[in-house]
C-alpha positions in Angstrom: -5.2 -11.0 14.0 -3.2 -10.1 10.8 0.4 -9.2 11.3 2.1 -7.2 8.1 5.6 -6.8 7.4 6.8 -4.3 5.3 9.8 -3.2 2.5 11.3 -1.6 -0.3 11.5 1.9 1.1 14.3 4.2 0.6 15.5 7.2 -1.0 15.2 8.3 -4.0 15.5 10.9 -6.5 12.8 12.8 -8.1 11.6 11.0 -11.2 12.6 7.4 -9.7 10.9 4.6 -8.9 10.7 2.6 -5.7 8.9 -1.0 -4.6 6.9 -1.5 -1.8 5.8 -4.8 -0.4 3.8 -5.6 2.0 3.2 -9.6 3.5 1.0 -10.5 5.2 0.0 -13.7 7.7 -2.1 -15.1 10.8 -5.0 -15.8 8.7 -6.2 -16.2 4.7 -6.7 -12.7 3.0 -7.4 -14.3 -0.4 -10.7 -12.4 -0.7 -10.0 -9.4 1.9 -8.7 -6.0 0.6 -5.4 -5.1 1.0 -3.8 -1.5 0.0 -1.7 1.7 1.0 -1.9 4.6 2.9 1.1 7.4 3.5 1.2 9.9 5.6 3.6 13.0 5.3 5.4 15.0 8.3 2.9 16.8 9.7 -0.1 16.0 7.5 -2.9 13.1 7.9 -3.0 9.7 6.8 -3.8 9.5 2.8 -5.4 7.0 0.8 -3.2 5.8 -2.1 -4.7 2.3 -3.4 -6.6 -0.9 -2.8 -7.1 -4.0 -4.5 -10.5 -5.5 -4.1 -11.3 -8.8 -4.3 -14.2 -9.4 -6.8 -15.7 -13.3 -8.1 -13.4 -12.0 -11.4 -10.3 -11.7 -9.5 -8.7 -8.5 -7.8 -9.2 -5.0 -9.2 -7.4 -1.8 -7.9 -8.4 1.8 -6.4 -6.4 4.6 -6.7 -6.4 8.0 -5.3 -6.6 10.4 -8.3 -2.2 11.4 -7.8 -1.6 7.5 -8.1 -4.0 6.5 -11.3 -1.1 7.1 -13.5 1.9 6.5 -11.9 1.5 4.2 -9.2 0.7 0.3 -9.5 -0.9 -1.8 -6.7 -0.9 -5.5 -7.2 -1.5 -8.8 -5.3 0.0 -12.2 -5.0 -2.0 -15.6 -6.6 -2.5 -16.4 -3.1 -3.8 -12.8 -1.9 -1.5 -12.9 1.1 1.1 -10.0 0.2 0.4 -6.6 -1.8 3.0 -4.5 -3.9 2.7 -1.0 -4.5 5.0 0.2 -7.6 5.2 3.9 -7.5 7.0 5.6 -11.0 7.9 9.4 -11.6 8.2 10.4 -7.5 8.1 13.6 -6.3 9.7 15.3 -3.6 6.0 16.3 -1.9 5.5 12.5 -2.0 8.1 11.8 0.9 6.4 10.2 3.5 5.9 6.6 5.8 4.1 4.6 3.6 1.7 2.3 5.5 0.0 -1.3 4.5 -3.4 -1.8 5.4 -6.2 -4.6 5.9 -9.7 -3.5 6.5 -10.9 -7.0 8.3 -14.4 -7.5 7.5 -16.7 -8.1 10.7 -19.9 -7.4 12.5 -17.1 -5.0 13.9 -14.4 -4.0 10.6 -11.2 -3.7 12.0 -8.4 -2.0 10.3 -4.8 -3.7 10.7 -1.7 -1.7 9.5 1.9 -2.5 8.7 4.5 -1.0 10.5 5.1 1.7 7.7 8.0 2.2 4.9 9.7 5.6 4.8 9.7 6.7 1.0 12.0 9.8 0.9 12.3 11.6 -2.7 15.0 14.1 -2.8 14.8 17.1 -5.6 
């Protein structure tokens, strides 16, 4: 079991900038993926970004509105995730969520308990 603990939320105005973080522990996620979701009132759960580990060291994902503006990072020891998120727009409001797919014979994904990102106009 992974438990995940989130911060950093907030408001903010459009055209800020906001921090998420996301730590995680109950086991070693040093070579596990670890990376964001959000989901809006109303709307389903997005994909935002994932770092990957790789035998060269962690690379990132991003859904094609986060490439430029968003940055998703990991700690040396792989156990917490950070999701830097520039130039916010109001559609972007939203709980932002961490998540761990657990390898397995049976992948299991474990979530944080979300952030609320609100970005007034």
């Amino acid at each position: 079991q992974v438990q995940m603990v989130e911060s950093g939320g907030g408001v903010v105005q459009a055209g800020g900038s906001l921090r998420l973080s996301c730590v995680a522990s109950g086991r070693t996620l040093v070579n596990v993926d670890m990376g964001w979701y959000r989901q809006a009132p109303g709307k389903e759960r997005e994909f935002v970004a994932m770092t990957r580990w790789t035998w060269r060291g962690y690379t990132s994902d991003y859904d094609d509105f986060a490439k430029d503006r968003f940055t998703n990072s990991r700690d040396n020891a792989g156990n917490a995730t950070y999701l830097e998120m520039n130039s916010l727009e109001p559609g972007e409001t939203a709980n932002y969520y961490c998540n761990v797919p657990l390898p397995g014979p049976v992948p299991v994904d474990s979530w944080g308990q979300g952030n609320q990102v609100t970005v007034s106009s």
